[in-house]
PyMOL Python script that loads the backbone (N, CA, C, O; Angstrom):
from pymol import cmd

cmd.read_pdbstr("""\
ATOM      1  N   UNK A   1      -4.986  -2.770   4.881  1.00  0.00           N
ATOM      2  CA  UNK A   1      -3.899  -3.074   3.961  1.00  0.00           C
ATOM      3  C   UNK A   1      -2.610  -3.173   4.781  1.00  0.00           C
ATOM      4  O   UNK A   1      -2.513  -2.393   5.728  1.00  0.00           O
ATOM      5  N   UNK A   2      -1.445  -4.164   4.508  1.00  0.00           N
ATOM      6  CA  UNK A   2      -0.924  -4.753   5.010  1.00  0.00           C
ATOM      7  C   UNK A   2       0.423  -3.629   4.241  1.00  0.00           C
ATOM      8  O   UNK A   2       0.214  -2.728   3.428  1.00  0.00           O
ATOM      9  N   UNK A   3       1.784  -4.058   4.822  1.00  0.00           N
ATOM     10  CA  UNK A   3       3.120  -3.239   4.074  1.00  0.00           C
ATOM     11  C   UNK A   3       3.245  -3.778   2.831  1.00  0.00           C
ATOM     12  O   UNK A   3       3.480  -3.044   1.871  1.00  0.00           O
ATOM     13  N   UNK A   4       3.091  -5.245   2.680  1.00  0.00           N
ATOM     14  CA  UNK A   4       2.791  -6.113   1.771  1.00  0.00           C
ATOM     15  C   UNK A   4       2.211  -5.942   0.775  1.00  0.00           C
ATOM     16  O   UNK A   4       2.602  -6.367  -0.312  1.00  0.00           O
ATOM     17  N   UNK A   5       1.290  -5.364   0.934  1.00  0.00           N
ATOM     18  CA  UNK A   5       0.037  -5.248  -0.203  1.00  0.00           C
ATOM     19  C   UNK A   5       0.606  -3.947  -0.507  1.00  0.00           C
ATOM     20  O   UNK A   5       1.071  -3.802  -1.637  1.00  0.00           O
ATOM     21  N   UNK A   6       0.650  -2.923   0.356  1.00  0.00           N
ATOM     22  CA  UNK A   6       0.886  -1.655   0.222  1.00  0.00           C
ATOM     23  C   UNK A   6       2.210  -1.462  -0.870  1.00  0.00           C
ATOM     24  O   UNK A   6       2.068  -0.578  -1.715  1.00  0.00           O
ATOM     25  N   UNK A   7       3.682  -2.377  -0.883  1.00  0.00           N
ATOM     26  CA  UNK A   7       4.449  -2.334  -1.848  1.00  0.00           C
ATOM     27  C   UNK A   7       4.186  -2.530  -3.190  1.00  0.00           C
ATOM     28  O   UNK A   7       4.513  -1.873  -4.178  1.00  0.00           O
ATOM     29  N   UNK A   8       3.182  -4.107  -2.991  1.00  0.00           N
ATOM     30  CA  UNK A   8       3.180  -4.645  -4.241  1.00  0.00           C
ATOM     31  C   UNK A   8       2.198  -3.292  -4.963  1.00  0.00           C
ATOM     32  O   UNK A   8       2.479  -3.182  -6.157  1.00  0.00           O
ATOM     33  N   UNK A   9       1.484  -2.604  -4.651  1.00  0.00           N
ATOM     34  CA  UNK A   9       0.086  -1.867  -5.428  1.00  0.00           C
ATOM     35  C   UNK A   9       1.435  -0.635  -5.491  1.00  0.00           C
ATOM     36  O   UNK A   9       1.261  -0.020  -6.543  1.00  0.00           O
ATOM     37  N   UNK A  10       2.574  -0.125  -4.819  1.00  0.00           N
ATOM     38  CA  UNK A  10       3.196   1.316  -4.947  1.00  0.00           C
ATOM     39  C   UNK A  10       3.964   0.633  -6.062  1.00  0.00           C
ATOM     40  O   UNK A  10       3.671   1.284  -7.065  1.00  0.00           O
ATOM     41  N   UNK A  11       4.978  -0.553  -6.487  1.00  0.00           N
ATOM     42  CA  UNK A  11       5.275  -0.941  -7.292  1.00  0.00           C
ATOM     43  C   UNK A  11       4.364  -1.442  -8.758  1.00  0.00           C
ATOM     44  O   UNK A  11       5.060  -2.118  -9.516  1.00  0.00           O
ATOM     45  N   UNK A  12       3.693  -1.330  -8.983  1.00  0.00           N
ATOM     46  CA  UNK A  12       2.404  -1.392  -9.370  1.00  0.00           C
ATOM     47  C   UNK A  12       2.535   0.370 -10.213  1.00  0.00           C
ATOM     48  O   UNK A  12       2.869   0.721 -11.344  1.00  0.00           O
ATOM     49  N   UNK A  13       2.300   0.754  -9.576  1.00  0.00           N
ATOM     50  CA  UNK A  13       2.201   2.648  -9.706  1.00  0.00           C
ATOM     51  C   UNK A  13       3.280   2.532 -10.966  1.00  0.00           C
ATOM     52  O   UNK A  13       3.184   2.590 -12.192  1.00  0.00           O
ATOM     53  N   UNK A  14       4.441   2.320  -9.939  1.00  0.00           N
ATOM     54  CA  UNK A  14       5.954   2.974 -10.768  1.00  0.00           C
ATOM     55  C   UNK A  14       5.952   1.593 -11.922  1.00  0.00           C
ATOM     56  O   UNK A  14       6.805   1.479 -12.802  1.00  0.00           O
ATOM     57  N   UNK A  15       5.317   1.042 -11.798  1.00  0.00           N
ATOM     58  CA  UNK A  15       5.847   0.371 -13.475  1.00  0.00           C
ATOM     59  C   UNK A  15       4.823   0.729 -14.356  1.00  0.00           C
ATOM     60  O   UNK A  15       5.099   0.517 -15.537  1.00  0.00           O
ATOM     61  N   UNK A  16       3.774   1.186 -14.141  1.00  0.00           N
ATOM     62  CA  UNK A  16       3.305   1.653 -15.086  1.00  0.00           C
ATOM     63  C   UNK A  16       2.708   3.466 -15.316  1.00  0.00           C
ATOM     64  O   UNK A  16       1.931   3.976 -16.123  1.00  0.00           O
ATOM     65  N   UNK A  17       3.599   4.075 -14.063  1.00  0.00           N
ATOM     66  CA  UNK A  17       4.033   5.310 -14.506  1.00  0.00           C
ATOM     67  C   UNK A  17       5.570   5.563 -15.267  1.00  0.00           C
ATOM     68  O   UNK A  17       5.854   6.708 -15.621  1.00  0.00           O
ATOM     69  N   UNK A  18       6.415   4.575 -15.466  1.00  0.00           N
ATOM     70  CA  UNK A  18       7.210   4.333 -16.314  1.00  0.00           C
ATOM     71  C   UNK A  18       7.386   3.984 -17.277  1.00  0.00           C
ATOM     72  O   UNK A  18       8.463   4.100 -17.860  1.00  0.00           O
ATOM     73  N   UNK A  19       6.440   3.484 -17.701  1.00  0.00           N
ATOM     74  CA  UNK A  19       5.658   3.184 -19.110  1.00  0.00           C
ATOM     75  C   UNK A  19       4.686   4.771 -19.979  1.00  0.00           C
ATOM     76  O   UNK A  19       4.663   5.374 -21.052  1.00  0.00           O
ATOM     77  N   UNK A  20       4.206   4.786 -18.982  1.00  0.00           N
ATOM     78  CA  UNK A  20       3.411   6.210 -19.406  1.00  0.00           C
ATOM     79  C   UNK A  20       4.283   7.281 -19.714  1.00  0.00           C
ATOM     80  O   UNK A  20       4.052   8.139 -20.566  1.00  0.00           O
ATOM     81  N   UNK A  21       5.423   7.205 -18.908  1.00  0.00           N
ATOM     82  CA  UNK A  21       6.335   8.574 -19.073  1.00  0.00           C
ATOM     83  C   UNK A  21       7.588   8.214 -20.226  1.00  0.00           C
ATOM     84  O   UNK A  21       8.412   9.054 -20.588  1.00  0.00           O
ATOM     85  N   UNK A  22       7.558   7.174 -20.585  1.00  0.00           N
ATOM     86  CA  UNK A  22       8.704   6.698 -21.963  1.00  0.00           C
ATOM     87  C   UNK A  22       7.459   6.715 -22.887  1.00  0.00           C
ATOM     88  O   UNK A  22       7.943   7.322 -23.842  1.00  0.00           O
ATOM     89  N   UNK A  23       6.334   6.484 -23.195  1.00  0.00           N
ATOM     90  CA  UNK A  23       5.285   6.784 -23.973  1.00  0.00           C
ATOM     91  C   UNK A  23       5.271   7.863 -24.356  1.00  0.00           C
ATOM     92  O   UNK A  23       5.203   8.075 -25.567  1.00  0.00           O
ATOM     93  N   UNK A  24       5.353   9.269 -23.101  1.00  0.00           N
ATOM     94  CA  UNK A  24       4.940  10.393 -23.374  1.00  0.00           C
ATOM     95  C   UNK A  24       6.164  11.352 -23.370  1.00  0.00           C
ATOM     96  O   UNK A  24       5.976  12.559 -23.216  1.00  0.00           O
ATOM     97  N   UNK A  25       7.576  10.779 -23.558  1.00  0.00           N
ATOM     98  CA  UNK A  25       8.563  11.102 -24.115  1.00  0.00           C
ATOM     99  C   UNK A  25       8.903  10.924 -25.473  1.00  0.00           C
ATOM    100  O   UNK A  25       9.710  11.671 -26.026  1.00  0.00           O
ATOM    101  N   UNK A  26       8.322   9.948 -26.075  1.00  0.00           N
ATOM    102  CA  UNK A  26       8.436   9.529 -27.641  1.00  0.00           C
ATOM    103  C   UNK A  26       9.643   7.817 -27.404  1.00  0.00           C
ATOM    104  O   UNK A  26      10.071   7.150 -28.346  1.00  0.00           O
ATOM    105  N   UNK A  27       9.901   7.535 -25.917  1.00  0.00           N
ATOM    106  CA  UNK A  27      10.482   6.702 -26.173  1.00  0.00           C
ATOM    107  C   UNK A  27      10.238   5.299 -26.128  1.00  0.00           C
ATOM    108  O   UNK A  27      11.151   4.563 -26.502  1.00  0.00           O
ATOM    109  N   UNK A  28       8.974   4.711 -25.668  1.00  0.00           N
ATOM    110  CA  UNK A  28       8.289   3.663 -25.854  1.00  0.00           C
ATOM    111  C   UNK A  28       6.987   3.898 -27.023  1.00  0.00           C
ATOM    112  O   UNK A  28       6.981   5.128 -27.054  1.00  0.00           O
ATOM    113  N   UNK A  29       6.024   3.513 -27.875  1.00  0.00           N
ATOM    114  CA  UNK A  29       5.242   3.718 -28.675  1.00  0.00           C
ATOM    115  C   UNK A  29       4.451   2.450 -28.551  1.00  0.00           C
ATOM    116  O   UNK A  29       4.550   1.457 -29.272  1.00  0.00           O
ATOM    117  N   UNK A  30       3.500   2.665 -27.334  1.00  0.00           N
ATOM    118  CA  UNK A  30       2.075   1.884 -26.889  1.00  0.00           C
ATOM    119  C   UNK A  30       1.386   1.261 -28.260  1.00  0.00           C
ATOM    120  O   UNK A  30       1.051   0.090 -28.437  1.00  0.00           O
ATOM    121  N   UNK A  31       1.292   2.138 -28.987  1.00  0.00           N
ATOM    122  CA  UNK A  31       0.754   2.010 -30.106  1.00  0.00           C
ATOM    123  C   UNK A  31       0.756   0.817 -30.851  1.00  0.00           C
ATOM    124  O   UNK A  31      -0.186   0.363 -31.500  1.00  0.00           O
ATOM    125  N   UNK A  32       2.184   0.213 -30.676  1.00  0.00           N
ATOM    126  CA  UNK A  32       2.224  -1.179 -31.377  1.00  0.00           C
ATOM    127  C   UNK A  32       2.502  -2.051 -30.591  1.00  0.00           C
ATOM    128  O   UNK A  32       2.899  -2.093 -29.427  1.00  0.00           O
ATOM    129  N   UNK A  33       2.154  -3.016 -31.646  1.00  0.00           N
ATOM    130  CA  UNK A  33       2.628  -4.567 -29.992  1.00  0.00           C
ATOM    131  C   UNK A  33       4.101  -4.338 -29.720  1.00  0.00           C
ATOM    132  O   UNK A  33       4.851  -4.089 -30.664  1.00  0.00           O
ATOM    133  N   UNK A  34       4.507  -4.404 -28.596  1.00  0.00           N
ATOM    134  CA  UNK A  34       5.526  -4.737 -28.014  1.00  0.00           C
ATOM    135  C   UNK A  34       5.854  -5.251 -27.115  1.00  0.00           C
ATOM    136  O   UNK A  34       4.928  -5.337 -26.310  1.00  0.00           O
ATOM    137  N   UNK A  35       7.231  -5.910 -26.600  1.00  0.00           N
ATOM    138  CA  UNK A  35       7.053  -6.265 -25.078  1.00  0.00           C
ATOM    139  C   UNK A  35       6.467  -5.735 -24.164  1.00  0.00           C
ATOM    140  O   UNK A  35       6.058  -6.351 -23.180  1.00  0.00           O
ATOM    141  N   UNK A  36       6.307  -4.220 -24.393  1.00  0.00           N
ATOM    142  CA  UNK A  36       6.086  -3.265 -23.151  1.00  0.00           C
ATOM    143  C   UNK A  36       4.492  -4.031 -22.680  1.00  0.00           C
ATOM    144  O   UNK A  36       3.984  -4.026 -21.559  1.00  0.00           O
ATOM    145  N   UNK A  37       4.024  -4.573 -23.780  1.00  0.00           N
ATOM    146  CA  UNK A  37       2.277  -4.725 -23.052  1.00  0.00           C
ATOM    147  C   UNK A  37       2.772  -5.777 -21.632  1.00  0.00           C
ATOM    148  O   UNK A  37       2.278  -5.698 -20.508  1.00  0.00           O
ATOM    149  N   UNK A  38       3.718  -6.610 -22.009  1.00  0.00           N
ATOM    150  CA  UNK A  38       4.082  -7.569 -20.963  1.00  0.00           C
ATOM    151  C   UNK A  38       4.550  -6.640 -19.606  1.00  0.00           C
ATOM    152  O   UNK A  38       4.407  -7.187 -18.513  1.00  0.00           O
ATOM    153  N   UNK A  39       4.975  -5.581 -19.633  1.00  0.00           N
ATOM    154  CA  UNK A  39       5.755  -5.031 -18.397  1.00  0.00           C
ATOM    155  C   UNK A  39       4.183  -4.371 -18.076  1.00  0.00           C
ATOM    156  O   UNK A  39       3.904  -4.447 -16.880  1.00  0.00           O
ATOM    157  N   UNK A  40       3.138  -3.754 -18.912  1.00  0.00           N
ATOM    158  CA  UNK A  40       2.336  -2.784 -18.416  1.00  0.00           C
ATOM    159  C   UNK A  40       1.207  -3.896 -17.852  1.00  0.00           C
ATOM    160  O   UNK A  40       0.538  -3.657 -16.847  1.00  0.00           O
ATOM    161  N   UNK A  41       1.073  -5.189 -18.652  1.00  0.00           N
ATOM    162  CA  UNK A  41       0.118  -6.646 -17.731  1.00  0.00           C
ATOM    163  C   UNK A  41       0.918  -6.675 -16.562  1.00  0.00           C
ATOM    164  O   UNK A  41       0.177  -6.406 -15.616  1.00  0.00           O
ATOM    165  N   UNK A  42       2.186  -6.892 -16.139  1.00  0.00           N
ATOM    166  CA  UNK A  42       2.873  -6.930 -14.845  1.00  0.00           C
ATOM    167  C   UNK A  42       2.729  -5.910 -14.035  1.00  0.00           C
ATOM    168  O   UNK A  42       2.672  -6.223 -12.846  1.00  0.00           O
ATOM    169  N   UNK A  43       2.661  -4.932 -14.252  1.00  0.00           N
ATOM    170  CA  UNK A  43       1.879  -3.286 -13.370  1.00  0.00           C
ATOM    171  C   UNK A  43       1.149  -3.194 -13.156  1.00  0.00           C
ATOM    172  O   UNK A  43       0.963  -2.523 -12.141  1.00  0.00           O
ATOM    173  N   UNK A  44      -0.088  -3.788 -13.907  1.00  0.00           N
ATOM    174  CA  UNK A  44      -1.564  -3.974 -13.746  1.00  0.00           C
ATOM    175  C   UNK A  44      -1.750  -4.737 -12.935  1.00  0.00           C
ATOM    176  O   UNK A  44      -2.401  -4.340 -11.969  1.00  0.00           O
ATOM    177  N   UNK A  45      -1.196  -6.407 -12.943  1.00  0.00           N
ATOM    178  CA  UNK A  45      -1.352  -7.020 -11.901  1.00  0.00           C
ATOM    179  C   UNK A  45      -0.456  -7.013 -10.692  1.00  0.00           C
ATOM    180  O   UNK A  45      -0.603  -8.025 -10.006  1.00  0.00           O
ATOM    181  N   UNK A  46       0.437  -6.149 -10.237  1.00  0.00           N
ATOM    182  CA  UNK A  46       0.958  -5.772  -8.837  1.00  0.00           C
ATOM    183  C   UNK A  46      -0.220  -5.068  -7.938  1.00  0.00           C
ATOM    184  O   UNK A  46      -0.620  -5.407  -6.824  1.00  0.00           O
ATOM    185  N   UNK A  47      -0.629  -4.034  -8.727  1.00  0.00           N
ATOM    186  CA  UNK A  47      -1.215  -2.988  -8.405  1.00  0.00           C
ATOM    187  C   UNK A  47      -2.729  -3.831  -8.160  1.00  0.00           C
ATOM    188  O   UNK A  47      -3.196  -3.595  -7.046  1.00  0.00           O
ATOM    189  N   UNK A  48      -3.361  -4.540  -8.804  1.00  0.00           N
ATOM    190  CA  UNK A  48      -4.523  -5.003  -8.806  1.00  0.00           C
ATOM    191  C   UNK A  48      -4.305  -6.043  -7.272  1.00  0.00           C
ATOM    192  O   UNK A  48      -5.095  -6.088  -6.329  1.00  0.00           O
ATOM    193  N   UNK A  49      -3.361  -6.594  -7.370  1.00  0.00           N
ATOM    194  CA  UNK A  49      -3.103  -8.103  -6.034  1.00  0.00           C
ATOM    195  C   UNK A  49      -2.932  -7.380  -5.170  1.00  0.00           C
ATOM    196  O   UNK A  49      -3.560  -7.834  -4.213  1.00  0.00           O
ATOM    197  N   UNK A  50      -2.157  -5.964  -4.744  1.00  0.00           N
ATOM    198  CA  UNK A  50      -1.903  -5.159  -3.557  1.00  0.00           C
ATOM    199  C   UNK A  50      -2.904  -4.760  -3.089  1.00  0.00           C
ATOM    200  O   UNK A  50      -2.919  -5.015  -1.885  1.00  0.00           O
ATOM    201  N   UNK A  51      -3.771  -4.255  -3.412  1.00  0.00           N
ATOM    202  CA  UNK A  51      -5.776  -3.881  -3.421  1.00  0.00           C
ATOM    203  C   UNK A  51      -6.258  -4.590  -3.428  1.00  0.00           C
ATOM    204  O   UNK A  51      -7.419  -4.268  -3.175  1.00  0.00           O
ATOM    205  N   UNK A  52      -6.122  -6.013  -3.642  1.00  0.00           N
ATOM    206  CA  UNK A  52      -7.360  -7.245  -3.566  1.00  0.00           C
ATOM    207  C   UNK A  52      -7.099  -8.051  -2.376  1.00  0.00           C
ATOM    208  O   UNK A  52      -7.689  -8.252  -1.315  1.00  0.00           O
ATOM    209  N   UNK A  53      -5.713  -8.550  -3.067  1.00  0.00           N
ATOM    210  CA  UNK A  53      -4.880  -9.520  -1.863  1.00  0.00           C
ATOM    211  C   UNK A  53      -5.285 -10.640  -2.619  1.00  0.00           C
ATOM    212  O   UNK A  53      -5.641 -11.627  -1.975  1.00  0.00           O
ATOM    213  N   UNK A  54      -5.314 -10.719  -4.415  1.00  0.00           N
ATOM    214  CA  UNK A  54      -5.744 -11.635  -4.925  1.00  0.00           C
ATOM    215  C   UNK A  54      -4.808 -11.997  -5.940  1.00  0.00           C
ATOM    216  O   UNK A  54      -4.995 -11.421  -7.012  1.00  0.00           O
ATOM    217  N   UNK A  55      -3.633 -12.982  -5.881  1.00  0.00           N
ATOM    218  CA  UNK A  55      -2.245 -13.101  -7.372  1.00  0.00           C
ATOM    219  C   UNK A  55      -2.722 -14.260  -8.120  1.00  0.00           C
ATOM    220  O   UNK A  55      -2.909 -15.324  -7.530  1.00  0.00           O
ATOM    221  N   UNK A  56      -2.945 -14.132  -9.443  1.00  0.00           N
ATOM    222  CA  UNK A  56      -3.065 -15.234  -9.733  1.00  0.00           C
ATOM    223  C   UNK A  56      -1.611 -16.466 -10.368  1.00  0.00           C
ATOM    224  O   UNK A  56      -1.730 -17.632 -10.746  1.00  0.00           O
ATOM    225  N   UNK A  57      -0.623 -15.792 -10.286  1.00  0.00           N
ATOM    226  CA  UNK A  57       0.528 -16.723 -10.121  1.00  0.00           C
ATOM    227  C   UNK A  57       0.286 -16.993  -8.951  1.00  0.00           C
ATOM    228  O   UNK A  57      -0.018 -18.180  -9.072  1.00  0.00           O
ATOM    229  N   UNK A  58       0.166 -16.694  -7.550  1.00  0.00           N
ATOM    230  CA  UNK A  58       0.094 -17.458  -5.977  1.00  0.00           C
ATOM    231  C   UNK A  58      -0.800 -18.707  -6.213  1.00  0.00           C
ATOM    232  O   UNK A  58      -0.673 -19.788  -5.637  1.00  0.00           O
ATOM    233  N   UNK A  59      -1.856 -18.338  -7.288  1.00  0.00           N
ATOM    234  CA  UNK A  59      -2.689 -19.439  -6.956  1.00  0.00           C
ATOM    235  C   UNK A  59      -2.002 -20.749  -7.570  1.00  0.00           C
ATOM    236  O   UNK A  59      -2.017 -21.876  -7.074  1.00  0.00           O
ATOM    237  N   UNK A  60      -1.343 -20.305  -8.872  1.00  0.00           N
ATOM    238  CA  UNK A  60      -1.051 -21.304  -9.861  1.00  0.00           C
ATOM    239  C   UNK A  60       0.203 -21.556  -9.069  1.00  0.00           C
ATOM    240  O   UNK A  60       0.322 -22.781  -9.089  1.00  0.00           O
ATOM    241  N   UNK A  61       0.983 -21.157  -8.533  1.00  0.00           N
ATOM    242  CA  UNK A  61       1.884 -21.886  -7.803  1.00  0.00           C
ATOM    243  C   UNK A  61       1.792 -22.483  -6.628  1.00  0.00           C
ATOM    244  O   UNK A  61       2.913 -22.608  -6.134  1.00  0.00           O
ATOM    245  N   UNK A  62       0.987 -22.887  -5.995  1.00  0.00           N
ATOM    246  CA  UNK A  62       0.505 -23.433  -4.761  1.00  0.00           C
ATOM    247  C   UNK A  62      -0.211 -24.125  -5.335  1.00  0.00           C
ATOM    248  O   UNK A  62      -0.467 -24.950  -4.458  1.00  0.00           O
ATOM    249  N   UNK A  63      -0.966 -24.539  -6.526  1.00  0.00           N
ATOM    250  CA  UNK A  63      -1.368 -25.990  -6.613  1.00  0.00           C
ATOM    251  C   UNK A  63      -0.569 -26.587  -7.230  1.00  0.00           C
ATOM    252  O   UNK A  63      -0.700 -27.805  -7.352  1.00  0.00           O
ATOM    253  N   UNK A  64       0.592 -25.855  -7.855  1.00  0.00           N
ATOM    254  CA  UNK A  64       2.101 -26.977  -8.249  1.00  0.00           C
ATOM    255  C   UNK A  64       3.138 -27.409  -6.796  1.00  0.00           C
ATOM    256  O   UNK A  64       4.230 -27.976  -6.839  1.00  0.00           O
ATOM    257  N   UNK A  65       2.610 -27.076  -5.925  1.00  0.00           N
ATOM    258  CA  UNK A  65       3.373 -27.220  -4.413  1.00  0.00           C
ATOM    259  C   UNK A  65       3.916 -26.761  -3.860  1.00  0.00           C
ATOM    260  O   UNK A  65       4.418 -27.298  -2.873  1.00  0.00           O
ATOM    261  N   UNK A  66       4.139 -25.411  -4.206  1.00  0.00           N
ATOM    262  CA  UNK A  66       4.873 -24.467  -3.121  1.00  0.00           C
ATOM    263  C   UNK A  66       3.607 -23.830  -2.013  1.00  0.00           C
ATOM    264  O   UNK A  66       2.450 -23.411  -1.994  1.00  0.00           O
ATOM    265  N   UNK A  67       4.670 -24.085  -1.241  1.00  0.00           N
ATOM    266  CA  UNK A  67       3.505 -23.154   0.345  1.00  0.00           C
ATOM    267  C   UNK A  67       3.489 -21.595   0.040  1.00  0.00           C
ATOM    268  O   UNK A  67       4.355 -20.867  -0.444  1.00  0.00           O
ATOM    269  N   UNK A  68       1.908 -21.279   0.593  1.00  0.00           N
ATOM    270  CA  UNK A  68       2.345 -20.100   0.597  1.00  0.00           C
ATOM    271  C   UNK A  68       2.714 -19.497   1.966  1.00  0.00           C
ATOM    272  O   UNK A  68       2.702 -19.923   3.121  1.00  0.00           O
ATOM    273  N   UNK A  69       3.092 -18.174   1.292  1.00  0.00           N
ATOM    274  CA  UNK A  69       3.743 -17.784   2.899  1.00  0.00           C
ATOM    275  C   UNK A  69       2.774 -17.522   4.362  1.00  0.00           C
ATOM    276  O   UNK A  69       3.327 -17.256   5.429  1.00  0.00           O
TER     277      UNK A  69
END
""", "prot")
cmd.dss("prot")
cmd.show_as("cartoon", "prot")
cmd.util.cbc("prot")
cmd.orient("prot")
């Protein structure tokens, strides 16, 4: 694992131990739809691409033409 990978999966952590801890304060409520599912899908997939080395925005943006790095 690369520093790279290693951020994206520690950022990964903290967005969705920030979710868990406004949950388990009474100040987010998982329970219903909310934006939050969008921030806790974005935590899921940091954390998942930092451990794989697999984004699936990288993919979808590199066949619209950006290089990757």
């Amino acid at each position: 694992m690369n520093a790279q990978r290693a951020t994206m999966s520690i950022a990964g952590v903290f967005i969705l131990l920030s979710l868990l801890l406004g949950h388990l304060t009474g100040q987010i409520n998982l329970a219903q739809a909310s934006w939050s599912w969008l921030t806790a899908f974005v935590g899921l997939n940091l954390f998942q691409s930092g451990l794989s080395g697999f984004c699936p925005l990288t993919r979808i943006l590199t066949r619209l033409g950006l290089r990757a790095a």
